[in-house]
C-alpha positions in Angstrom: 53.5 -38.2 11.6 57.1 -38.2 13.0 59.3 -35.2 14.8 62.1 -34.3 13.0 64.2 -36.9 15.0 62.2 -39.6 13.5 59.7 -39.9 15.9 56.2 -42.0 14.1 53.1 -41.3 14.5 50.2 -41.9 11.9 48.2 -39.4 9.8 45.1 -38.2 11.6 42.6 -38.5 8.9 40.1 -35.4 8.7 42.8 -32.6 8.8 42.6 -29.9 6.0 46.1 -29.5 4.4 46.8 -26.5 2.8 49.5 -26.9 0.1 52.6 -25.1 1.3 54.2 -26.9 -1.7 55.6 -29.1 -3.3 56.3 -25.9 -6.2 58.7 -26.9 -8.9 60.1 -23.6 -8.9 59.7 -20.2 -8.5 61.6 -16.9 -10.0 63.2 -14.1 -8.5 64.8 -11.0 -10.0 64.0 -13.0 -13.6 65.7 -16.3 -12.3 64.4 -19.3 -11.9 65.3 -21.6 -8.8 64.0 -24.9 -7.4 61.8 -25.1 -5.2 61.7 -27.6 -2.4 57.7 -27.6 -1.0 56.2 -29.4 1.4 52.3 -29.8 2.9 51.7 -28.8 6.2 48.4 -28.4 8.8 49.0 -25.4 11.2 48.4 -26.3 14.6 47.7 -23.4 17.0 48.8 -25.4 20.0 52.0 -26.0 21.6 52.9 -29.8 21.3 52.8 -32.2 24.7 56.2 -34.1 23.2 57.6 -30.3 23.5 56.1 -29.7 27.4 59.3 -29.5 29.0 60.8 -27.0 26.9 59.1 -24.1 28.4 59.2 -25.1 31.8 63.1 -25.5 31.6 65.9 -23.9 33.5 67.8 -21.8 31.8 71.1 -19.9 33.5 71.6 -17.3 30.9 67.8 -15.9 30.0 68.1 -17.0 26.5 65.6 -17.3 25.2 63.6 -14.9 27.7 60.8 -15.6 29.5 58.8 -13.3 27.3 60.3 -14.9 23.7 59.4 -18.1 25.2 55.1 -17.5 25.7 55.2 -15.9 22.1 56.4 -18.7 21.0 54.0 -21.4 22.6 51.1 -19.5 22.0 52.3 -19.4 18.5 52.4 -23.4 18.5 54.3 -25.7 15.7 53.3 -27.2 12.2 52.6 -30.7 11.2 54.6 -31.6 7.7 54.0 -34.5 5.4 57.6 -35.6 5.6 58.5 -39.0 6.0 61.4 -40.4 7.7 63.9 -42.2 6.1 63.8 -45.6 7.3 60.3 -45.5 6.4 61.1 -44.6 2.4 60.4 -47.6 0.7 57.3 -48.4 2.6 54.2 -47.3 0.4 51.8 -46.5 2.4 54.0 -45.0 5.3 55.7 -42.3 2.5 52.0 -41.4 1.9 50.7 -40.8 5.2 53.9 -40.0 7.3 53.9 -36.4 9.4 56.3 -34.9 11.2 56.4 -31.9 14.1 57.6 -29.0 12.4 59.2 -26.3 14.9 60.5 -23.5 12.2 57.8 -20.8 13.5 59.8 -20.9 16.7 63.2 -21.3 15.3 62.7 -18.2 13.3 61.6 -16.1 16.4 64.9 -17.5 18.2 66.9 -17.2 15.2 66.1 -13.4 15.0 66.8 -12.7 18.3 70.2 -13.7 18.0 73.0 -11.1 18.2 75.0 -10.3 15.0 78.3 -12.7 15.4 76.1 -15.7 16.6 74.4 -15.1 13.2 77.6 -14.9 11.1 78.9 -18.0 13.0 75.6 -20.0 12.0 76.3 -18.9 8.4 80.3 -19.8 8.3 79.2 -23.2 10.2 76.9 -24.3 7.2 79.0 -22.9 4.6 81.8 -25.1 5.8 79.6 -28.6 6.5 78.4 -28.0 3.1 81.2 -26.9 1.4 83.0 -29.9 3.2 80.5 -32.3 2.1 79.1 -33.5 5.5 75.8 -33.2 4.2 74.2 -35.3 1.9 72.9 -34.1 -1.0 68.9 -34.3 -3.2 68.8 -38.0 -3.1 67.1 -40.7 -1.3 70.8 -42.5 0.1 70.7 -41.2 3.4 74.5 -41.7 3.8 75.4 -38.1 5.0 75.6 -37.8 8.7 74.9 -34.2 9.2 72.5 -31.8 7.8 71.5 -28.1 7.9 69.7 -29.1 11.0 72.2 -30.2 12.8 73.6 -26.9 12.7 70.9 -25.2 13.6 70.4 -27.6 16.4 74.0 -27.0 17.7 73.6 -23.1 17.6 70.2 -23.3 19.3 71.7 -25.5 21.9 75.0 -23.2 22.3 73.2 -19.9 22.6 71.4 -21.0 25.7 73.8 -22.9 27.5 76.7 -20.1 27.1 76.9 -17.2 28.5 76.9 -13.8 26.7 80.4 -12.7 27.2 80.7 -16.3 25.6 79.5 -14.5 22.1 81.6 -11.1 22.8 82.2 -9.5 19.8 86.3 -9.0 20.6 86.8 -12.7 20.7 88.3 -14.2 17.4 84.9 -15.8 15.5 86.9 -18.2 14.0 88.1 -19.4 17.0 84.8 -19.7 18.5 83.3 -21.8 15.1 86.4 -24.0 15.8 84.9 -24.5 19.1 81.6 -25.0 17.7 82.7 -27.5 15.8 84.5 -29.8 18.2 81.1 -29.7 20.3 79.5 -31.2 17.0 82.0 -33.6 17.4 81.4 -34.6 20.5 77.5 -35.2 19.1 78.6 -37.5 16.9 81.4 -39.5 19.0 78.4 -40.1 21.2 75.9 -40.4 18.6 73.4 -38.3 20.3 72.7 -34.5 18.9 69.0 -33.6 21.9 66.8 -32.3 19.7 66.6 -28.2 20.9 62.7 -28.5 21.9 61.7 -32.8 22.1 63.2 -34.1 25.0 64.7 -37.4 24.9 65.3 -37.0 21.0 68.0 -37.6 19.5 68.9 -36.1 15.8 71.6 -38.6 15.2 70.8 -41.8 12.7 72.9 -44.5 15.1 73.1 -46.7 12.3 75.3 -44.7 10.2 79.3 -44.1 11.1 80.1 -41.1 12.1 83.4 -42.3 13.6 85.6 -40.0 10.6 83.5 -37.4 10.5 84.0 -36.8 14.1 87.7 -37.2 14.5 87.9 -34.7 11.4 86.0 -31.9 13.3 87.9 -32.3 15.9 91.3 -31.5 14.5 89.5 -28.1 13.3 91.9 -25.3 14.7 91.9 -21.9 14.8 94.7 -21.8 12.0 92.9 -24.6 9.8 89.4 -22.8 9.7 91.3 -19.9 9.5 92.8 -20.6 5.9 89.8 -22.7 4.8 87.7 -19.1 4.9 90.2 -17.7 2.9 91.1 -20.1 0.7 87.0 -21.6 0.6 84.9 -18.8 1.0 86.7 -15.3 0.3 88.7 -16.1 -2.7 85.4 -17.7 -4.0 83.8 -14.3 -3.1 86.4 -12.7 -5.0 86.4 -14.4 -8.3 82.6 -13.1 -9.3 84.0 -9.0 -8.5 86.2 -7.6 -11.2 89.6 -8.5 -12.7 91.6 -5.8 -10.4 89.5 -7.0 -7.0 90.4 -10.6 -7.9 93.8 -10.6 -8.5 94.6 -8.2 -4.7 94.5 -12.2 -3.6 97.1 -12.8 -5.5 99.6 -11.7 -3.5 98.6 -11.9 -0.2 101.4 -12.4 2.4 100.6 -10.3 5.7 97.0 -9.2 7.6 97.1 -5.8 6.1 97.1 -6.8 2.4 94.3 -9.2 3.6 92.1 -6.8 5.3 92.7 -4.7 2.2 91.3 -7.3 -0.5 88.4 -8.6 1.7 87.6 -4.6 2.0 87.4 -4.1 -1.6 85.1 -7.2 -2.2 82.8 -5.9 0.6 82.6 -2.0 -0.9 82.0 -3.7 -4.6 79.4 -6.0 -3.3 77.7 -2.8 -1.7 78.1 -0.4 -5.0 76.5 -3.3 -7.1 73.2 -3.7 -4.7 70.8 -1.0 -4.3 71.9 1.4 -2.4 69.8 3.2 0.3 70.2 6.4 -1.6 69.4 4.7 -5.1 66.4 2.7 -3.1 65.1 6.0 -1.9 65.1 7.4 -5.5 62.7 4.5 -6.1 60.7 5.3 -3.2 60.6 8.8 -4.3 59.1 7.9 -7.6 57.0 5.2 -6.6 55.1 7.8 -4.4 54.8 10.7 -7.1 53.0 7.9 -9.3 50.5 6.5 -6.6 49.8 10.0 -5.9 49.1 11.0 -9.9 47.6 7.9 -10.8 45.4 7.7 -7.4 44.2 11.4 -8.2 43.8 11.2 -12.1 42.3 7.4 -12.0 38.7 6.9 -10.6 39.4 4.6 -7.7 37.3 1.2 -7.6 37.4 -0.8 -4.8 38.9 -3.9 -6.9 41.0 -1.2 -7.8 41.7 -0.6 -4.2 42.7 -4.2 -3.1 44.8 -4.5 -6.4 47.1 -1.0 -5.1 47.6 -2.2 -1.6 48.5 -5.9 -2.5 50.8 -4.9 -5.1 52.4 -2.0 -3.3 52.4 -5.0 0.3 55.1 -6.5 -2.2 57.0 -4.0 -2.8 57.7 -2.6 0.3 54.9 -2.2 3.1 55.4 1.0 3.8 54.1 2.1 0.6 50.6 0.4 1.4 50.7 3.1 4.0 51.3 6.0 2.1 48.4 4.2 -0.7 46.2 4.7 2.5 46.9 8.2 3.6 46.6 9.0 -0.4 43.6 7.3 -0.9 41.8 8.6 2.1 42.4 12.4 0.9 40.7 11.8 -2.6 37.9 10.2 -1.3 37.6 12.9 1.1 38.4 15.6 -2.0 35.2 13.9 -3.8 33.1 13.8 -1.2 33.5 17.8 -1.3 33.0 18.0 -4.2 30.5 15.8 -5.1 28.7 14.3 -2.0 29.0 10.8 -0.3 27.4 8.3 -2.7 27.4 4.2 -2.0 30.6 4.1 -4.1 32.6 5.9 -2.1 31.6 4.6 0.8 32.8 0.8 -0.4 36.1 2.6 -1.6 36.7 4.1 2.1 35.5 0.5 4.0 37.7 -1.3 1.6 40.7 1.1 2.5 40.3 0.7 6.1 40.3 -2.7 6.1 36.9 -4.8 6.1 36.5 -5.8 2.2 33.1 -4.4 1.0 31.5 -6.3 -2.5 30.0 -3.4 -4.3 28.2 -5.9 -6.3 24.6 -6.4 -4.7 23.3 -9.9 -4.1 20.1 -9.0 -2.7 17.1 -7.3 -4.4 15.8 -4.9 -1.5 18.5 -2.4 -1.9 18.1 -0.9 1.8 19.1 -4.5 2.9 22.2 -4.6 1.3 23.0 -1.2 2.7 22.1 -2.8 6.3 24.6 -5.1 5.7 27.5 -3.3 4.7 26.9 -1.1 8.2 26.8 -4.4 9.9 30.1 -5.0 8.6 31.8 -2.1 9.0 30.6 -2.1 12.8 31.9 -5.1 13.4 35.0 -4.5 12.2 35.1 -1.2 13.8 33.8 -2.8 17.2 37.1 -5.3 17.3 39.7 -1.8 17.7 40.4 -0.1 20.5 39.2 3.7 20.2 40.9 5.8 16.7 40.8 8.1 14.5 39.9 5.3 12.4 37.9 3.9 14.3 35.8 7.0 14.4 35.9 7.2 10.7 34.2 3.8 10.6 31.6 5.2 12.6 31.1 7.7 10.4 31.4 5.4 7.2 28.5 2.7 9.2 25.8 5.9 10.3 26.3 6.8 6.3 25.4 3.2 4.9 22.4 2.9 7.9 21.4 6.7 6.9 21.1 5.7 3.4 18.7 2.6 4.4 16.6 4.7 6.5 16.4 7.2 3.0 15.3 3.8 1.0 11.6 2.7 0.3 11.2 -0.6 -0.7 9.8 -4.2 1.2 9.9 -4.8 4.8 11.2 -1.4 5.4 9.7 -1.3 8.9 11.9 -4.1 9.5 15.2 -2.6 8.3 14.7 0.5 9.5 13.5 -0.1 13.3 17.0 -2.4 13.3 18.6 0.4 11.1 17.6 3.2 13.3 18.6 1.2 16.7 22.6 0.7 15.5 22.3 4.4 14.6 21.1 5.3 18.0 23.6 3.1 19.6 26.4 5.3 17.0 24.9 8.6 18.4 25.3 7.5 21.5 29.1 6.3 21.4 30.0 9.8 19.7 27.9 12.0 22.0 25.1 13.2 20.2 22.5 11.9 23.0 19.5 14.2 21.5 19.7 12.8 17.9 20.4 9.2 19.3 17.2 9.5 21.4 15.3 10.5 18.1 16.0 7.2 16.1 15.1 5.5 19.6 11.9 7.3 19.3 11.1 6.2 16.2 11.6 2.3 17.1 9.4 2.7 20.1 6.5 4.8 18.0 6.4 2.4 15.5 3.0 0.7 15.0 4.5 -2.5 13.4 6.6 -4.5 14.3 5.4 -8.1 12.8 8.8 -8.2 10.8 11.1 -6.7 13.2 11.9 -11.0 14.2 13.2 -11.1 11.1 16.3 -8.6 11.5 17.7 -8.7 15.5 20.4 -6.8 17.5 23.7 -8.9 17.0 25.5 -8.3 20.3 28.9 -8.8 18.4 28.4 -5.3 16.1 27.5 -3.2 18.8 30.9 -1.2 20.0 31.1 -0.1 23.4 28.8 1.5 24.9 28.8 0.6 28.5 29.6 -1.8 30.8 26.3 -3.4 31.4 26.1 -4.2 27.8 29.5 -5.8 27.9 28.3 -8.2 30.8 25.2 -9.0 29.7 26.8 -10.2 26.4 29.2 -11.9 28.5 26.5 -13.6 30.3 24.3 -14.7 27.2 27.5 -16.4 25.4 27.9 -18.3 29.2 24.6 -19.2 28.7 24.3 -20.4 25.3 27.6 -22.5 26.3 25.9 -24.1 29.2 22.5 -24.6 27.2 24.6 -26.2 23.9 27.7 -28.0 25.6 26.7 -28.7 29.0 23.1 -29.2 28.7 23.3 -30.5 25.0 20.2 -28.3 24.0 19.4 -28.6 20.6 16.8 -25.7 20.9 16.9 -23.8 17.6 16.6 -20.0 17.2 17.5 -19.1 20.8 20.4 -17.5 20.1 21.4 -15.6 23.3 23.8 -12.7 21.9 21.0 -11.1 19.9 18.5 -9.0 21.5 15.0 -7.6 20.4 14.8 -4.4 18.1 11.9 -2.9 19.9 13.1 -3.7 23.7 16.7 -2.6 23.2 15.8 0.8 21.5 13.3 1.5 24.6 16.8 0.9 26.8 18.6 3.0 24.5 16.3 5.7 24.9 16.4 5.7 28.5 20.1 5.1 29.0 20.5 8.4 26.6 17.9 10.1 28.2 19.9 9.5 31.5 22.9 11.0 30.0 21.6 14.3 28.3 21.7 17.3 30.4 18.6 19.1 29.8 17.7 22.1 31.3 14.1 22.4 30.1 11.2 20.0 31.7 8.7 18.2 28.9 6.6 16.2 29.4 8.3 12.4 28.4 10.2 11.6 31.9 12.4 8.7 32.0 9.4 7.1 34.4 7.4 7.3 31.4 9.2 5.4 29.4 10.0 3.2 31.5 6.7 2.7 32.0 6.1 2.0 28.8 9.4 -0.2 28.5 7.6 -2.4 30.9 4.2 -2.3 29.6 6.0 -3.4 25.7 8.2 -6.4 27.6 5.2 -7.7 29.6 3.5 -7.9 26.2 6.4 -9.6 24.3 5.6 -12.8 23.0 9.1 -14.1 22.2 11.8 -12.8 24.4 15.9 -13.1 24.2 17.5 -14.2 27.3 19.5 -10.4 26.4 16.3 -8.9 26.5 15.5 -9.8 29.8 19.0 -9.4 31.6 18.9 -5.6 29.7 15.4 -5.1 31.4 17.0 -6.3 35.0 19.5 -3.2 34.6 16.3 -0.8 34.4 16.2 -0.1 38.2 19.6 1.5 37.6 19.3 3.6 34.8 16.3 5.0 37.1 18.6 6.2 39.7 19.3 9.6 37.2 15.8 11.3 37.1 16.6 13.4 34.0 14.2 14.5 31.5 14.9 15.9 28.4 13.4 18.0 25.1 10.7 16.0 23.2 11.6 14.4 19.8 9.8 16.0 16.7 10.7 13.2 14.5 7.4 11.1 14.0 8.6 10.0 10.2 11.0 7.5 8.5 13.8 9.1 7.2 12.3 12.5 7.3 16.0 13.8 8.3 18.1 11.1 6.9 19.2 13.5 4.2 20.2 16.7 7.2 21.9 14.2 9.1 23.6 12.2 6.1 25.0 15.8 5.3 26.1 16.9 8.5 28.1 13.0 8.7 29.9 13.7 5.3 31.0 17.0 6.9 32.1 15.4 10.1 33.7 11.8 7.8 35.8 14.2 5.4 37.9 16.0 8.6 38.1 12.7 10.4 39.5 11.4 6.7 41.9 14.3 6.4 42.9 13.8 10.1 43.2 10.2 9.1 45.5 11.0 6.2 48.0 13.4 8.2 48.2 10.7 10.6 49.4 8.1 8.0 51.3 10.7 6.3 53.5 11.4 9.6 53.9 7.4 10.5 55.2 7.0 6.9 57.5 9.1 7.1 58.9 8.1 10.5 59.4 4.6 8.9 61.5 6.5 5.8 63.4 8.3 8.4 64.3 5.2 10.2 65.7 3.6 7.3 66.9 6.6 5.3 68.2 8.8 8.2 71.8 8.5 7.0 71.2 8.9 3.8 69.2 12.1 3.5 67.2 14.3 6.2 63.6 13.5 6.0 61.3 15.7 7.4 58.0 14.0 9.1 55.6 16.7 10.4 55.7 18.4 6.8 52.6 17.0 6.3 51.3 18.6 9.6 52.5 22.0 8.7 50.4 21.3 5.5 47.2 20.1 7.3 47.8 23.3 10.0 48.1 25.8 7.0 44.5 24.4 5.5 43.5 24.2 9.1 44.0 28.4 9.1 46.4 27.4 12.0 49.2 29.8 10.7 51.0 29.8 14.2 51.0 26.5 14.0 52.4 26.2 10.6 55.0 28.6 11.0 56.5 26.6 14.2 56.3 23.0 12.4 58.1 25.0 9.3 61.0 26.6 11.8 61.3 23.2 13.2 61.9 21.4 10.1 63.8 24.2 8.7 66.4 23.8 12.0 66.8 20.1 11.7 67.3 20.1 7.8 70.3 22.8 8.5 71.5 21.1 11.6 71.7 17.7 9.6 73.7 19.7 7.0 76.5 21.0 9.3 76.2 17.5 10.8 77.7 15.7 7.4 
């Protein structure tokens, strides 16, 4: 492995490469261009050769403190590049890395301001054009290369001062400047690498002795005519006959000024234009809509629309999203929530669900998908999409619970827990105490080890929860890495199915508000939580820290209305309805949302060509809504700005 200075270290065998390259070629707008790949190994932490770079003084805040963490917590790449001394060595041009620092030189590089980004592209223009870098083969005899420039940019844009960079300064005269400090790197033959200290670029074996005396007779009035003569005029020769031949006859600023215009308005007409690009747009959209409403979406169909659309532009994934999420609420209308859907909408959202099913008991692939969805679901901070996951994980664990096949006691006591917990994170105390109900009634529960609570699905539901989680990964730590326990099936972030729906149904009980007295009190089921953990033959260190909390839950002597539900999934169906009711407004609220944020990306980037409005799909959503005051003020809005931008242009 070697830094890009030349720095060797050898391969560290056992690293996974991923093949970044070497592609012979690739094609763009039905071209064909080389391709110059390279393997790499990502490594997620900042380098120690690189330590000093963040801790280093820096006069002019560039780059900022804040630029500076993103990029060490964003940490380097390790290339298989060897360096060139090392060539013709066999074994060393096999196994040869090198520290590769283009993750953070893109942050910097994108930070800069406009004319420090025009400079770095007349600065390479001109060492290439100039032939001070070598070219594909293996002779090394070129002094300088693309990096050098980079290097010297990177270097200047920290150590000078803004007004250094002002924008009313001549930019020739500042690459000029530029220049001579490259000079100076190779009179000295030391170029600091921008983030190694005590590197140095420069290859002290080659003379650099003319190359540096010719950058430093660079002037103002050299570099001046070289752009003209080097870069403009070879600008002008691909526009037209009558662009070309304005540089015929140039002989003052004005008739200058006047030929570079006209190349820079014919290079504009000949790209896309905004106008032209929003034409596309326009059309793209009308076809995703047609062909999403006509079609019968799939969910390979799904991941094919948003990766193909991702290309394209990635705001059109976004408006795939807000389209796709109003048909599947349009057929659940009108035809009920099946499995199908439900794999469309979890697909859409984000987690990937395989309709294909790899297991023969039916509700257990059901189970699965729920676990999945919750998971992914339990990762975001609180949505409307998150809540449309809840939704979409009660409908897959309502569907188990309506499923009869082998081991059902075992999928549904788990089944009917993570519903419980659902109820509980959406409000609905009294039906989340139900499905505790019917874990603690049940009779059986010889196969309820088989299927556990995963403390990683469950969302948030309080902050006990959290630090008794918190606690049982400490503890598995301590038991695995500390005390090297080897003891299997002891997973500590798991907890029982009968235990935690007996906490469930207390910690709900001691939320509900009930004004009529029954006769279940939260001391009798406590009593009973007691009387089940005592009699436990296998306990989770969860269970026990959940059962330590029971003192507190206590505290809140509220009763509440008996549960009537004494059957597995005697109202599965009821509440599976009631859920699709609930899932297709959060999917239509879902849809406006994406709707609105798509079109505040087109106004952003369209604004000066046309007016775009973005609440129009609110005003929509308000009319179906029966909102018509509503309506009528999002229309007079968009109405005002629409005439406004008219007078405006």
């Amino acid at each position: 492995m070697s830094t890009n200075s030349g720095h060797v270290i050898n391969r560290v065998e056992g690293f996974q490469t991923e093949p970044h390259g070497p592609a012979m070629c690739t094609r763009f707008d039905g071209i064909v261009l080389p391709v110059d790949g390279v393997y790499s190994v990502r490594s997620l932490s900042w380098p120690p050769q690189a330590d000093d770079w963040p801790k280093r003084l820096r006069h002019h805040d560039w780059p900022d403190s804040l630029t500076v963490d993103h990029i060490v917590s964003n940490g380097c790449d390790v290339v298989g590049v060897t360096h060139r001394h090392c060539r013709q060595n066999q074994w060393m041009d096999q196994h040869q890395w090198r520290l590769s620092f283009s993750r953070a030189e893109i942050v910097l590089i994108n930070s800069w301001m406009p004319v420090q980004q025009i400079m770095y592209h007349i600065l390479r223009v001109y060492v290439k054009t100039e032939r001070l870098t070598g070219g594909s083969d293996n002779s090394g005899t070129a002094p300088l290369s693309n990096y050098h420039i980079k290097t010297l940019m990177l270097w200047s844009c920290e150590m000078k001062p803004r007004s250094w960079w002002a924008e009313n300064v001549s930019v020739v005269r500042l690459c000029a400047e530029l220049l001579h400090s490259l000079s100076r790197f190779l009179s000295h033959a030391h170029c600091p690498h921008y983030f190694i200290n005590n590197c140095n670029l420069l290859d002290t074996s080659l003379n650099v002795e003319n190359v540096a005396s010719q950058l430093m007779l660079i002037d103002e009035a050299y570099l001046s005519t070289w752009l003209v003569n080097k870069y403009i005029r070879r600008c002008a020769q691909i526009c037209p006959g009558y662009i070309s031949r304005l540089f015929d006859n140039v002989s003052t600023v004005t008739e200058l000024q006047s030929a570079v215009s006209a190349i820079v308005n014919w290079t504009v007409s000949q790209n896309t234009s905004r106008y032209q690009l929003l034409r596309t747009v326009d059309f793209t959209e009308c076809y995703t809509a047609a062909s999403v409403s006509n079609a019968c979406l799939t969910v390979r169909s799904c991941v094919c629309w948003m990766n193909e659309l991702a290309k394209i532009d990635t705001r059109l994934s976004q408006y795939f999203t807000a389209v796709a999420l109003l048909h599947v609420a349009r057929r659940i209308i009108r035809n009920g929530l099946s499995e199908k859907l439900m794999d469309i909408l979890a697909t859409i959202l984000g987690p990937y669900i395989d309709s294909r099913r790899y297991s023969n008991q039916y509700s257990l692939s059901l189970l699965s998908k729920a676990v999945k969805v919750m998971t992914f679901a339990a990762k975001k901070s609180p949505s409307n999409v998150q809540l449309i996951e809840t939704e979409l994980s009660k409908a897959y664990l309502l569907s188990a619970l309506s499923c009869k096949d082998f081991e059902s006691d075992s999928i549904y006591c788990l089944a009917s827990v993570y519903l419980s917990v659902l109820y509980y994170t959406t409000g609905q105390y009294q039906t989340a105490i139900d499905h505790c109900t019917l874990v603690t009634r049940s009779r059986d529960h010889k196969h309820c080890s088989l299927h556990v609570v995963q403390g990683e699905v469950l969302p948030n539901i309080d902050c006990d929860i959290d630090n008794i989680l918190g606690l049982s990964y400490l503890y598995d730590f301590v038991r695995s890495d500390i005390l090297d326990s080897k003891q299997s099936g002891q997973n500590a972030s798991v907890f029982t199915t009968e235990l935690f729906g007996y906490y469930l149904r207390i910690r709900n009980l001691s939320v509900k508000k009930c004004r009529q007295v029954t006769q279940t009190s939260l001391t009798d089921v406590a009593q009973q939580y007691a009387k089940c953990t005592s009699e436990m033959q296998r306990l989770f260190i969860g269970d026990v820290l959940i059962f330590k909390l029971l003192n507190r839950a206590l505290e809140q002597q509220t009763v509440c209305n008996k549960p009537q539900r004494n059957e597995w999934g005697r109202s599965a169906v009821s509440e599976f309805e009631t859920n699709s009711l609930e899932l297709t407004n959060l999917l239509q609220e879902s849809a406006v949302e994406h709707l609105k944020a798509y079109r505040q990306l087109q106004a952003g980037y369209f604004g000066s060509v046309v007016t775009i409005v973005t609440t129009n799909s609110e005003a929509l959503y308000a009319y179906k809504r029966v909102d018509y005051q509503h309506c009528l003020q999002l229309c007079s809005e968009n109405i005002l700005k629409t005439l406004y931008d008219m007078d405006t242009t």
